[in-house]
C-alpha positions as CSV (number, residue, x, y, z in Angstrom):
1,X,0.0,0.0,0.0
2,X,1.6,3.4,-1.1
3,X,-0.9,5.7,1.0
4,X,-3.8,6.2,2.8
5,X,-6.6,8.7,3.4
6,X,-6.6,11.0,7.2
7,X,-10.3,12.2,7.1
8,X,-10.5,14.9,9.7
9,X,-13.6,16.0,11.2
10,X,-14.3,19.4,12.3
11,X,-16.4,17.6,15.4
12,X,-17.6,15.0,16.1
13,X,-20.4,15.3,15.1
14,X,-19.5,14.3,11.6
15,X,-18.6,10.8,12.5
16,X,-21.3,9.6,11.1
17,X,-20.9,11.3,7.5
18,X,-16.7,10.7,7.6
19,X,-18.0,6.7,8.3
20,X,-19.7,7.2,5.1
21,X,-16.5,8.4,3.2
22,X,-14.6,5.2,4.8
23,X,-17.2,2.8,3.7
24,X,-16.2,4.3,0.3
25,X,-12.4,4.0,1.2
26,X,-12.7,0.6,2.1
27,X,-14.6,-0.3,-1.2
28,X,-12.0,1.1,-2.9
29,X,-9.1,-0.8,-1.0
30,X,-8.0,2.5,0.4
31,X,-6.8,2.8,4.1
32,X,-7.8,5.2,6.1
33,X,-7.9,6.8,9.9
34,X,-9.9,9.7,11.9
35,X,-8.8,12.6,13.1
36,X,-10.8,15.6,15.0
37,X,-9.8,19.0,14.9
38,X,-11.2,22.2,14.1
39,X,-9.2,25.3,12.6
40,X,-12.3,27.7,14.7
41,X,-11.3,25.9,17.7
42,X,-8.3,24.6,18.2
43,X,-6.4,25.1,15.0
44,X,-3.2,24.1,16.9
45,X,-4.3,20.2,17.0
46,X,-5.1,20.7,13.2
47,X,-1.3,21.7,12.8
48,X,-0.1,18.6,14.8
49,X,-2.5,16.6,13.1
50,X,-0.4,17.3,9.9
51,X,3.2,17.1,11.6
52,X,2.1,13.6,12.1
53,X,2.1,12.5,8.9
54,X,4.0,14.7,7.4
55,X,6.5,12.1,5.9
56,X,3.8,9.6,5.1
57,X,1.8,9.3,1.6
58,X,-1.9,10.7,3.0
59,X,-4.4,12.9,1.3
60,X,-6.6,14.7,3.5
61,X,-10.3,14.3,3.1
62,X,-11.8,17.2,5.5
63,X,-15.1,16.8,6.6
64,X,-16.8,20.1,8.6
65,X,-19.7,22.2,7.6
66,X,-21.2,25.4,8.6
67,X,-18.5,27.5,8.1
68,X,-15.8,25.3,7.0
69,X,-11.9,26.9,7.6
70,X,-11.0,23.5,8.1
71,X,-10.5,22.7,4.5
72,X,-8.4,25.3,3.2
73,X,-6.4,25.7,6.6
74,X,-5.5,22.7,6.5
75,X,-4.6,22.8,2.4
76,X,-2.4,26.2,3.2
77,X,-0.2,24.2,5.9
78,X,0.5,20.9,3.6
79,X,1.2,20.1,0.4
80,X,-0.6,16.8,0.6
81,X,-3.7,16.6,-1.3
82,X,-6.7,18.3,0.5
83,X,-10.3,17.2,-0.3
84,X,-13.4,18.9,1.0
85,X,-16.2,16.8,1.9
86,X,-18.6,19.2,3.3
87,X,-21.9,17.5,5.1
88,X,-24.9,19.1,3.1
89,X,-27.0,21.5,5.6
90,X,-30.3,21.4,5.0
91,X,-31.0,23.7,7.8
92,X,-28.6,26.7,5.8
93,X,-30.4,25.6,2.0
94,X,-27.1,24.9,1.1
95,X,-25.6,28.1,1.1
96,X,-22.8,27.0,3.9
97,X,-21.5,25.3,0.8
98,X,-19.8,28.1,0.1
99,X,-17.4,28.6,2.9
100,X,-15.8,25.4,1.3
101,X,-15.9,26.8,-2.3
102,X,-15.0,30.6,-1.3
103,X,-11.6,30.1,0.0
104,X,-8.0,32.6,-0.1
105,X,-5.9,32.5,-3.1
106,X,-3.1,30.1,-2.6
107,X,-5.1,27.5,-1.5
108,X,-6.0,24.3,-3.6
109,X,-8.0,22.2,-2.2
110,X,-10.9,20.0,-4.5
111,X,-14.2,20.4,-3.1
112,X,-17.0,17.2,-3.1
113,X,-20.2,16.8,-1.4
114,X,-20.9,13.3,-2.0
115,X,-18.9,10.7,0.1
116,X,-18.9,8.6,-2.6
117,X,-16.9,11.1,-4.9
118,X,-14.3,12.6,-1.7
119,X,-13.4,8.1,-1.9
120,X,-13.2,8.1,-5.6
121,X,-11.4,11.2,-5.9
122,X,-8.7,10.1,-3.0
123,X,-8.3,6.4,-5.0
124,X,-7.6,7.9,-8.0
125,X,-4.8,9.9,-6.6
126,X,-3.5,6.4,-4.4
127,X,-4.3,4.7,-7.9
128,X,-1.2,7.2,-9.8
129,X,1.4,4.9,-7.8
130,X,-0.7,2.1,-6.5
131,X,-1.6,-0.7,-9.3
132,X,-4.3,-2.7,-6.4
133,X,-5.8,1.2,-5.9
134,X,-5.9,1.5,-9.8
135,X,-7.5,-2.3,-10.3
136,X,-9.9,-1.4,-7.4
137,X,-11.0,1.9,-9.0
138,X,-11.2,0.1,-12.7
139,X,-13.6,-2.2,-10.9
140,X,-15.8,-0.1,-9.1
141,X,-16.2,1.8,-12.5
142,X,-16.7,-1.0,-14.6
143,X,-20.1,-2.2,-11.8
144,X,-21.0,1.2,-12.1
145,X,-21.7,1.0,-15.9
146,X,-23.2,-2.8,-15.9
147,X,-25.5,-1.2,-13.1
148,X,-26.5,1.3,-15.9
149,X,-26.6,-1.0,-18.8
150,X,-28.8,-3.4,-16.7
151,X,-31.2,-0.4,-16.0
152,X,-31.3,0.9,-19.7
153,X,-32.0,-2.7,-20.8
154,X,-35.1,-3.1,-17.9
155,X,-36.5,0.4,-19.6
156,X,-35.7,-0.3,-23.3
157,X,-39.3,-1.8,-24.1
158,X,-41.3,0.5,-21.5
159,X,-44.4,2.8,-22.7
């Protein structure tokens, strides 16, 4: 295994939602671990969070909504690869999406709201110098597209 995935939560709260990215992960044959931090709150720990793996192959998925600083704060102190995976607020009609899209210059983080693409997205990466990632992505593609030609083959002959 070249890498793995650190999915860092804002809280706590998004446990549930990061479990979702890691179902994803482990799909994909990607390892992953969970970290909590929050750059509101104790930006510090997000900064250790990052010495720790600083010499290891990770990409950062960051999960935290409402007003996310976690995703590009984090992006602007590594140069790991940084994806946002913000949970969608109903409660806000979306709009705290933006805090994850509206971010400083400098800062490049790839922004997701489906847990399902923040896994796909961090494979593909793994997948540029890990050939099980790659045959795991190819894979999961490949059902993908059966899935649809079994459902345009169901509908084919419907009126």
């Amino acid at each position: 295994m070249v890498g793995k995935a650190i999915i860092v939560m804002g809280s706590d709260r998004d446990l549930d939602f990061s479990r979702e990215i890691a179902k994803y992960l482990k799909l994909l044959g990607v390892i992953y671990e969970f970290r909590v931090a929050s750059a509101h709150k104790t930006p510090l720990t997000v900064l250790e969070v990052l010495k720790e793996f600083e010499a290891e192959k990770v990409i950062y998925i960051t999960v935290a909504g409402r007003s996310n600083a976690l995703s590009a704060f984090v992006d602007g102190n590594t140069t790991k690869p940084v994806i946002a995976c913000p949970p969608y607020g109903e409660k806000y009609a979306g709009v705290d999406i933006y805090s994850s899209l509206r971010v400083p210059s400098g800062i490049g983080n790839v922004v997701t709201i489906e847990p399902e693409g923040a896994a796909i997205a961090t494979a593909k990466i793994l997948a540029l110098e890990d050939s099980e990632i790659l045959s795991n992505v190819k894979n999961y593609q490949n059902s993908k597209r059966k899935d649809l030609d079994r459902a345009n083959e169901s509908v084919k002959n419907l009126r």
